[in-house]
Structure formats: structure tokens, C-alpha cells
C-alpha positions as CSV (number, residue, x, y, z in Angstrom):
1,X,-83.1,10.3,-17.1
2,X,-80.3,10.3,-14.7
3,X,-81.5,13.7,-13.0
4,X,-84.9,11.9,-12.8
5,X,-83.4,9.1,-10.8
6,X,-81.6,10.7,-8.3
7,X,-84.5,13.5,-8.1
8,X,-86.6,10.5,-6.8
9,X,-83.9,8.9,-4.8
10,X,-83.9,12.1,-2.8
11,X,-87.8,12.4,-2.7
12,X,-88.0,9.4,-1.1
13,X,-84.8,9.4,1.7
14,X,-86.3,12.9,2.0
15,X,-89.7,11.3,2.8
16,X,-88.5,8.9,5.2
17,X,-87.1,11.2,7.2
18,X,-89.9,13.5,7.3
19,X,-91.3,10.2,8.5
20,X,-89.5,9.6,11.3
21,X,-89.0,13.2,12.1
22,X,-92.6,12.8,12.7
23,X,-92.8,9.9,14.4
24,X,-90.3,10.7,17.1
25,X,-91.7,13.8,17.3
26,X,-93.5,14.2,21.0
27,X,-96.0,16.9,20.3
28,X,-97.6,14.9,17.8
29,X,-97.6,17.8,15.6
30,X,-97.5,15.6,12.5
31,X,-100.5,13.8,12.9
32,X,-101.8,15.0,10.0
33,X,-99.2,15.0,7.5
34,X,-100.5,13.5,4.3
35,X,-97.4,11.2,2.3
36,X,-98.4,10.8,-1.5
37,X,-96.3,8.0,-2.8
38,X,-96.9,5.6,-4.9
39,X,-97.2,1.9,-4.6
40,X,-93.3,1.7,-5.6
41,X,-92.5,4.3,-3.7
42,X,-93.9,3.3,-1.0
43,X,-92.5,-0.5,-1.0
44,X,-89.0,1.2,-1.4
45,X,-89.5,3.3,1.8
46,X,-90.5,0.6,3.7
47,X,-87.2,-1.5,2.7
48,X,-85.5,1.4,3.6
49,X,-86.5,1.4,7.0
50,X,-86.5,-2.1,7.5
51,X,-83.1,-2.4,6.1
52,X,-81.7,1.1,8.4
53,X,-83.5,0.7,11.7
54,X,-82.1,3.9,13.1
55,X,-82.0,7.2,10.6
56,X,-81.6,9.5,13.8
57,X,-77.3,9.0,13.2
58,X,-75.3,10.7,10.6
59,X,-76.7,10.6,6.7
60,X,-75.5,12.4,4.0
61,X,-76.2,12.3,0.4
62,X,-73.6,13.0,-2.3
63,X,-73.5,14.9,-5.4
64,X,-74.9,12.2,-7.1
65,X,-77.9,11.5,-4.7
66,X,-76.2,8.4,-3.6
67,X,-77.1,8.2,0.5
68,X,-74.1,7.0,2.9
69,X,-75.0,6.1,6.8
70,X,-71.6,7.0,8.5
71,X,-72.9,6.0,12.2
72,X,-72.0,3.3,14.0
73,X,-75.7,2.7,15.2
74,X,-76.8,2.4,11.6
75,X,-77.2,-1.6,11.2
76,X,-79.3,-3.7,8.6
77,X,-81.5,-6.2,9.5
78,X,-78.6,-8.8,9.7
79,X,-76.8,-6.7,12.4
80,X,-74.2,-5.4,10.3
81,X,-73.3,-2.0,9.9
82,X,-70.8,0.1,10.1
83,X,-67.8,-0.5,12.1
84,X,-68.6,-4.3,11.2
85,X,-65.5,-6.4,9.6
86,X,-65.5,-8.1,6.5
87,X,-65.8,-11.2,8.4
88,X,-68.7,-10.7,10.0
89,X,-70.1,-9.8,6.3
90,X,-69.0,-12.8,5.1
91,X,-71.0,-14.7,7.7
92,X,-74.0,-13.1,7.4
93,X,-74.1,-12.9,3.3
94,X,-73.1,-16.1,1.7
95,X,-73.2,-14.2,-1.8
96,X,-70.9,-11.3,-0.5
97,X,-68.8,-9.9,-3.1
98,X,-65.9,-7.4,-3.6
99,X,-65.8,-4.5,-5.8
100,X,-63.6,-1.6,-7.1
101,X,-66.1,1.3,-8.6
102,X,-63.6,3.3,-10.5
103,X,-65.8,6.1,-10.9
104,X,-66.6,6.8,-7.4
105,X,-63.1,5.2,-6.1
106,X,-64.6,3.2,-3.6
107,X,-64.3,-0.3,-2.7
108,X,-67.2,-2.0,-1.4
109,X,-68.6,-5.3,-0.3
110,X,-72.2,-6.2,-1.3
111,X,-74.6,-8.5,-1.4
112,X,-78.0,-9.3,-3.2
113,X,-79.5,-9.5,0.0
114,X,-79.3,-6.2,1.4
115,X,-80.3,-3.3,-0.4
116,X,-76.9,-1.1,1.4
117,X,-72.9,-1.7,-0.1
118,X,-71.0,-1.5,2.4
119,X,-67.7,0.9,1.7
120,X,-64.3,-0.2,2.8
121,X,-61.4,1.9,3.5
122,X,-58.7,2.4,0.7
123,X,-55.9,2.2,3.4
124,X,-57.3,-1.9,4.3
125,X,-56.6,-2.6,0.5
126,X,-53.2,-5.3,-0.1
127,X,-54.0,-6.9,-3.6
128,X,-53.2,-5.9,-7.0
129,X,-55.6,-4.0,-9.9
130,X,-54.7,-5.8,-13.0
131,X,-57.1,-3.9,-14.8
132,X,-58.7,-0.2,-16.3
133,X,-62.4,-1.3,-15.7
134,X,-64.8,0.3,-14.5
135,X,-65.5,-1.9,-11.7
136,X,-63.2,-4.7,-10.9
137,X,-64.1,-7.8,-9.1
138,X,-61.8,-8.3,-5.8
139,X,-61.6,-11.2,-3.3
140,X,-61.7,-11.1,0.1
141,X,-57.8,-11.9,0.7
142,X,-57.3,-8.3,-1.3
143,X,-57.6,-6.8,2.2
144,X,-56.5,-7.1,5.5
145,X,-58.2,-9.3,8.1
146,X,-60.5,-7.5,10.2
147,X,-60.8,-5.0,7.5
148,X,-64.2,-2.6,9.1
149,X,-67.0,-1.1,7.2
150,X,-66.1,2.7,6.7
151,X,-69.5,3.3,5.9
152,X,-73.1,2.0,4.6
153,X,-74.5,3.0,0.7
154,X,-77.8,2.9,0.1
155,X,-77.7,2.8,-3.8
């Protein structure tokens, strides 16, 4: 089931980037590219781009088919990106949060209004983990001030 997931993940970052390969692309030569998607496929591309205005920067996609933006010019629709501080997260996301994923060894901030995590760096970290969980729940005092968005997640 997992394969299946990130099989599909792929298909569709895949897509959108065929997408947009196309649509920048001068000669028109895509014109008539047929996309067959469906409906939920579809609605998930479209957040995509709406929530990553620019995919002409740096993407890569993991082992896992997890995606990571690592540009600077790669912003969601609230203006933050990264290079962004935790601040500015916290201004824009009123339901920001702060997590440890033990299994990836990331720390990220998120929100339920974005569809992107956005990854910290290990090095801002100054609190304690207390704990063996999987993911543990931080605050935003467990890292330095101005601490900046090392990249974005789209997960």
C-alpha cells in the first residue's frame, strides 16, 4: 500500500511538472498533450500549484517519494517559503506547530493550512527531547529566534 502511495505521489509532482514544462514552453510544442487524472488527482495538482507558485527552482524527491523545494523563490500562497523565519510562520499560521519526526530526523513547523512542512535546521535547535517517540511535539522557544526555513515538504 505504501509503494502505491508514493507511486502516485510521484505521478502527480511528475505531472505537474510536465505541466509547467509545457506551459513555459515557447514553441508550444505541448499543445496537445493529453493529462489523464482523475477528479482527485486533479484537485491535488491544482493545490500543488496554487500552494508552490514557482516549480522552475530546485525540487527533489527522496527515497521515500516525499518532495522538498530547496529554493528560495519557492513561496506558498501566504508568502512564506524558504529562507522565511519561524516568526514570520508564526504570523501567518495561527495553528503553527513544532515537530521532531524521529524517523526522518527532521524538525519541522506545520500548519493545517498549508499543504507544505516547512523543515528547520538541526543546528537552530536549544530545547530538550524528553522522550523516544516517534514524533515529539516542540514549542517555538526550542529554537533560536530568527530560526529560517531550511527547506519546504510537500507531504
Amino acid at each position: 500500500m505504501q509503494n502505491k502511495i508514493i507511486m502516485r505521489k510521484i505521478a502527480i509532482i511528475l505531472s505537474v511538472l510536465v505541466f509547467v514544462a509545457c506551459k513555459n514552453d515557447k514553441q508550444n510544442n505541448c499543445d496537445n498533450e493529453q493529462f489523464e487524472m482523475d477528479s482527485i488527482e486533479q484537485a491535488q495538482m491544482k493545490d500543488i500549484m496554487q500552494e508552490i507558485g514557482n516549480f522552475d527552482s530546485q525540487v527533489f524527491i527522496d527515497e521515500e517519494g516525499d518532495v522538498f523545494f530547496i529554493s528560495e523563490e519557492n513561496k506558498d500562497r501566504e508568502g512564506v517559503g524558504v529562507n522565511s523565519t519561524i516568526e514570520e510562520l508564526a504570523e501567518k499560521y495561527s495553528d503553527l506547530r513544532f515537530l521532531y519526526i524521529r524517523d526522518k530526523n527532521m524538525f519541522i513547523a506545520e500548519s493545517f493550512q498549508t499543504v507544505c512542512k516547512f523543515v528547520l535546521n538541526e543546528a537552530d535547535f536549544i530545547g530538550k527531547m524528553n522522550s523516544d517517540e516517534k514524533i515529539i511535539v516542540l514549542k517555538q522557544s526550542d529554537f533560536k529566534p530568527n530560526t529560517r526555513v531550511a527547506k519546504m515538504w510537500l507531504k
